[in-house]
C-alpha positions as CSV (number, residue, x, y, z in Angstrom):
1,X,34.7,38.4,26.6
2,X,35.2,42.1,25.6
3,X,33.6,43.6,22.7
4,X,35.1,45.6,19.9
5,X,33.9,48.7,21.2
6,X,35.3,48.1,24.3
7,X,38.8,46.8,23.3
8,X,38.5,50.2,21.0
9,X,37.8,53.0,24.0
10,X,40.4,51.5,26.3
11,X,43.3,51.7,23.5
12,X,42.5,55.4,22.6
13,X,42.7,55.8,26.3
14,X,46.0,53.8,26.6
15,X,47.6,55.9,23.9
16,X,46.5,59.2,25.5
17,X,48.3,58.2,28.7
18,X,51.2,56.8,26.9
19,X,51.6,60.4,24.8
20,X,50.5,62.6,28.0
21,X,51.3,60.6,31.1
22,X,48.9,60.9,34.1
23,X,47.7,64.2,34.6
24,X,47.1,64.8,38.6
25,X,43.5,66.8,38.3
26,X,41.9,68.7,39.9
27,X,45.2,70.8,40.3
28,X,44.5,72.7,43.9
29,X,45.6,76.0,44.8
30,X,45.1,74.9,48.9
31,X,48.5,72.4,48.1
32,X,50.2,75.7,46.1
33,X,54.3,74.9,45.8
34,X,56.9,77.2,45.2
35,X,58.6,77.3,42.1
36,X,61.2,79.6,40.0
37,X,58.5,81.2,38.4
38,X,56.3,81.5,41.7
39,X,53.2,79.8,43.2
40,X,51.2,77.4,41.0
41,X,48.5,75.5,41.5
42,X,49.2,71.8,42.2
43,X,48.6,68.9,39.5
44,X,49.4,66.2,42.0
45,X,50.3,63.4,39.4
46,X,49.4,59.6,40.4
47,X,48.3,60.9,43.6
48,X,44.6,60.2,43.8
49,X,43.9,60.7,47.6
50,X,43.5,64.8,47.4
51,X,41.3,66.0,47.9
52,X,41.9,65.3,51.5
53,X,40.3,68.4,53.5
54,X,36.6,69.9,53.8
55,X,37.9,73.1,52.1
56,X,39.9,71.7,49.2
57,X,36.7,69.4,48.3
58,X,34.9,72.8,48.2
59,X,38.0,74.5,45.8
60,X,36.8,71.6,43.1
61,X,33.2,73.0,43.6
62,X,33.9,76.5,43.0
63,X,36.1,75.4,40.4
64,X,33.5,73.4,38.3
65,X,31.1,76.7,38.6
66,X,33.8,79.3,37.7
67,X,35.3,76.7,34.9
68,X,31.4,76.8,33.3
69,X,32.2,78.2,29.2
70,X,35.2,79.9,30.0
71,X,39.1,78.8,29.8
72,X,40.6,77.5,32.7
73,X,43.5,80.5,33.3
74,X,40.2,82.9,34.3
75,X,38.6,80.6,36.6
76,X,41.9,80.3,38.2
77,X,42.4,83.7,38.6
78,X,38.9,83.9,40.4
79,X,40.4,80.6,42.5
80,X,43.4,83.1,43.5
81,X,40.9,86.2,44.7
82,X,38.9,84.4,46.5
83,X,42.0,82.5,48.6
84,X,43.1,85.7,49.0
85,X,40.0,87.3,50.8
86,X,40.4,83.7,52.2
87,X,37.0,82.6,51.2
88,X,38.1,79.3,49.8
89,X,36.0,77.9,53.0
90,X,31.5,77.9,52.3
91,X,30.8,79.9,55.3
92,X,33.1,82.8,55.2
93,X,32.2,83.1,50.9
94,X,28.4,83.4,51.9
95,X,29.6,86.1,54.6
96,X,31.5,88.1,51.4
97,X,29.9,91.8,51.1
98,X,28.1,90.8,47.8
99,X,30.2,93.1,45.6
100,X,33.5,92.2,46.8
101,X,32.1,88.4,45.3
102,X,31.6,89.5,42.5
103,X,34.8,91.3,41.7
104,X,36.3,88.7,43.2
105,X,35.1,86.1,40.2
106,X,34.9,88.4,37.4
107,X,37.7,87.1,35.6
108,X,35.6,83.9,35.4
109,X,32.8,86.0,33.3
110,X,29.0,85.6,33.5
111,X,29.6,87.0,36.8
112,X,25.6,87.6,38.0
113,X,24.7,84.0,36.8
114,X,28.2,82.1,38.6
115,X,27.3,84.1,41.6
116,X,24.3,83.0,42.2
117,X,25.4,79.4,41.3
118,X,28.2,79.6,43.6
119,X,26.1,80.6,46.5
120,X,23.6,77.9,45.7
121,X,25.8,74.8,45.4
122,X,27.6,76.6,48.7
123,X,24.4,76.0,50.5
124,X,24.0,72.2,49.1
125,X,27.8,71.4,50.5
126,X,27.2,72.9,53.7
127,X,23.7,71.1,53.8
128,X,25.6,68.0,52.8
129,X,27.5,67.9,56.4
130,X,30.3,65.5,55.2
131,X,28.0,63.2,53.4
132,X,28.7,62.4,49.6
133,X,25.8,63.7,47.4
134,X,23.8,61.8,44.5
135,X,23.9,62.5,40.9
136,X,20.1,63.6,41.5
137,X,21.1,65.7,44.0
138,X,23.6,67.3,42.7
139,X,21.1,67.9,39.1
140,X,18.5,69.6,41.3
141,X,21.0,72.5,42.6
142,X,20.3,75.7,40.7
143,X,23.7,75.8,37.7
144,X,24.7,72.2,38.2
145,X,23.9,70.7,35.1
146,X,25.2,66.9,33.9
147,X,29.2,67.6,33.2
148,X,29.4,70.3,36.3
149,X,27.4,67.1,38.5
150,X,30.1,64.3,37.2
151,X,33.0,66.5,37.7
152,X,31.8,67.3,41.3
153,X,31.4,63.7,42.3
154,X,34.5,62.2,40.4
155,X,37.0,64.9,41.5
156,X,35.3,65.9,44.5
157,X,34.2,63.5,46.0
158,X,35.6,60.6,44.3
159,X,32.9,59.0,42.7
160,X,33.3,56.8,39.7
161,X,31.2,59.1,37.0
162,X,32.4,59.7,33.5
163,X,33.0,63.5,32.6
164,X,32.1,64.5,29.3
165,X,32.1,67.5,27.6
166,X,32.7,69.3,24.4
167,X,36.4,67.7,23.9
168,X,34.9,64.3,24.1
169,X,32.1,65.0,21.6
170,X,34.8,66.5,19.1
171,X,37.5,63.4,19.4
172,X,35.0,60.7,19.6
173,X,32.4,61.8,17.3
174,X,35.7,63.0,14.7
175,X,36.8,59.2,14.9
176,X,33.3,57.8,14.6
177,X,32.5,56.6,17.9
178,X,29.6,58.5,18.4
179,X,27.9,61.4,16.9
180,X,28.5,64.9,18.0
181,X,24.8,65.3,18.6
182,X,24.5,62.6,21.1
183,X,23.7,63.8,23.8
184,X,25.6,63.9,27.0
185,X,23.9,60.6,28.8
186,X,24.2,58.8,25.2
187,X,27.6,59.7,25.2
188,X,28.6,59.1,29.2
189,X,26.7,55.7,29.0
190,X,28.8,54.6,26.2
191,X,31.8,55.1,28.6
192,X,30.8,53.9,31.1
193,X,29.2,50.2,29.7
194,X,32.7,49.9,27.8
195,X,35.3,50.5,30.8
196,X,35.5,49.2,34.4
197,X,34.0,51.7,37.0
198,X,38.0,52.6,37.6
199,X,37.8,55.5,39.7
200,X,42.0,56.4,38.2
201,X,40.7,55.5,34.9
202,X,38.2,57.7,34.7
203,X,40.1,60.8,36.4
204,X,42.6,60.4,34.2
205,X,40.6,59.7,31.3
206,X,38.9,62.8,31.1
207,X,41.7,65.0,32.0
208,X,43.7,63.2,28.9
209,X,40.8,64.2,26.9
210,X,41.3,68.0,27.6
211,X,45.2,68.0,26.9
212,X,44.6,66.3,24.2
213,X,41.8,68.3,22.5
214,X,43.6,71.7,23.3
215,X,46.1,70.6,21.1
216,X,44.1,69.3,18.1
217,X,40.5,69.9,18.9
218,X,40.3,73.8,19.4
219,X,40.0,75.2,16.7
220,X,38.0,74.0,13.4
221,X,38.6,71.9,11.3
222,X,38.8,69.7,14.8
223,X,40.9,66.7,14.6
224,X,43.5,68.2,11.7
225,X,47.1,66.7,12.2
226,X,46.2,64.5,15.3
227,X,48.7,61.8,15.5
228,X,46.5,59.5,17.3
229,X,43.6,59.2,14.8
């Protein structure tokens, strides 16, 4: 017998996907396309098998460091420099003359703090040698907090873990499902307990989250004008 809670969190997630559509995160620059306006990276829509390759699990990495409180657009553009000193791969970035690295992610900002980071969870993936890491793991790495440590293991490595961040907190906690100062195990357990661990579900969940928020949760007062709640 489902509860109210949980009929509740699976309709605000069937009326995201029925506004949005699925989403195909985490886009990859290592499947780029051509297109009339250039290269892009790749949102591979219903297509849940990438990543398929050593190197493009390691692109998610990188990209959950470099995505760490800034917008997407400039961690991408740190994705793009570093493909292009072809050092989307752990052992040729930890070869990178230290300067080069750093110019290389600048765009993504806090640039002595990521780099370190970087290098650190760089080590951890190589240690891994083709194993799938633990949440605990993950949490002891130097910059891999809780959302940077879901993200890795459900985009990654495909591991059904709940993503939240600040969206989350604003939509749920502005349509009284929580309260914005739960905090982040609170709020993931509450997922989590009130969905089926649905790897596609949750991938497309939190991804439907962020397009959703950017729309009607950026800027305050959050929530004004949604036409979901």
């Amino acid at each position: 017998m489902t509860t109210k809670m949980e009929n509740e969190i699976r309709l605000i997630y069937n009326k995201l996907y029925n506004l949005y559509g699925p989403q195909g995160w985490w886009p990859l620059l290592s499947v780029d396309v051509s297109t009339e306006k250039g290269v892009e990276m790749v949102h591979h829509p219903l297509n849940y098998d990438l990543p398929q390759t050593r190197n493009e699990t390691y692109e998610i990495i990188l990209g959950t460091i470099l995505t760490q409180n800034t917008a997407w657009n400039s961690a991408e553009i740190a994705l793009r420099n570093l493909k292009a000193l072809k050092a989307i791969n752990p052992e040729k970035l930890l070869d990178l003359d230290s300067e080069i690295f750093k110019q290389a992610i600048r765009s993504a900002g806090f640039v002595n703090q990521k780099s370190v980071y970087i290098k650190e969870v760089t080590k951890f993936y190589i240690g891994l040698d083709g194993t799938i890491p633990t949440r605990k793991e993950l949490l002891e790495v130097k910059g891999v907090g809780n959302e940077t440590a879901d993200s890795i293991l459900l985009y990654a490595f495909k591991q059904s873990e709940f993503v939240v961040d600040t969206y989350t907190k604003r939509i749920f906690s502005h349509i009284g499902l929580i309260d914005y100062n739960d905090n982040y195990n609170k709020v993931k357990n509450l997922f989590e307990t009130n969905l089926s661990q649905d790897l596609i579900i949750y991938n497309e969940y939190h991804a439907l989250i962020v397009q959703h928020a950017k729309k009607y949760y950026s800027r305050k007062p959050y929530g004004v004008n949604d036409p979901l709640f």
